[in-house]
N, C-alpha and C positions, 0 to 999 in steps of 0.2 A: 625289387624283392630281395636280392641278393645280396645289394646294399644296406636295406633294412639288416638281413643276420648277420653280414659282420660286423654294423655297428653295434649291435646287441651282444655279440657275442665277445667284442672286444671291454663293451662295458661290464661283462659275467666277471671276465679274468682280470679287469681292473680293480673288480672292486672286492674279488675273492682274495687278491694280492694284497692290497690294502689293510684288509680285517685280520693278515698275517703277521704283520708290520705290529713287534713287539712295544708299547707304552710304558713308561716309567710308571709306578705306580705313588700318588701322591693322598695327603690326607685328603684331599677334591675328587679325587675317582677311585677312591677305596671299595667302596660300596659297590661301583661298577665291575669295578678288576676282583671283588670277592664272588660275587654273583655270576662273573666270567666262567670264573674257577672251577664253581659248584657245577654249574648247569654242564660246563665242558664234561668234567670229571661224568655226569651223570648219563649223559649223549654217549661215552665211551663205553659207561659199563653196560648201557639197554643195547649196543650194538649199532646205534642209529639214531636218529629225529625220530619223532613217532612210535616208536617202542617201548612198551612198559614195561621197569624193570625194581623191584623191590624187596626189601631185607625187612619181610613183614614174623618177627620171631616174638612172641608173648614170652615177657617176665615180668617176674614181681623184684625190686630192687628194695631194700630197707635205707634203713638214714644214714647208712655208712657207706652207701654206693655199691656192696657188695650184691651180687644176683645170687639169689636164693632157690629161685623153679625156672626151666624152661621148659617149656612142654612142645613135644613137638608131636604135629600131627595135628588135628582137627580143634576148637574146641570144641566139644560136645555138652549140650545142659550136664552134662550126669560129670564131665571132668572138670568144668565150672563149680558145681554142688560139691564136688569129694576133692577136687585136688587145689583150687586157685582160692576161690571163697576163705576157707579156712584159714590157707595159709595168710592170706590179706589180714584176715581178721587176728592171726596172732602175732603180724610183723605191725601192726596200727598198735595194739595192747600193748 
């Protein structure tokens, strides 16, 4: 049994050491080493694996990229009706 956890345990820090161990990044593992990036980056900012963390902010943007409404707070039917609807319908015209 004892034998069993240190080989387990020697295999934990082999292979956390391993996944440390920086890769050149080429056009063949781009895709990998992007998806690295994001998923690290995103593991950082929830504070952990398993943690859900999101930059959930409603806006309306027009054809020039600039942000015209943020609304912050709830959307409610009634701020949907009087504040978002309209303005859609007059950055679309």
């Amino acid at each position: 049994m004892k034998r069993a956890m240190l080989t387990a345990s020697f295999l934990i820090l082999t292979s956390a050491t391993q996944a440390q161990s920086p890769v050149p990044v080429t056009v063949d593992n781009f895709g990998r080493a992007e998806s690295d990036l994001y998923f690290g980056n995103g593991v950082k900012d929830a504070g952990g694996i398993g943690k859900l963390f999101h930059h959930r902010e409603p806006m309306a943007i027009d054809k020039q990229g600039v942000i015209r409404f943020k609304q912050i707070g709830p959307v409610t039917p009634e701020v949907l009706q009087d504040k978002i609807l309209p303005l859609a319908r007059k950055l679309q015209g």
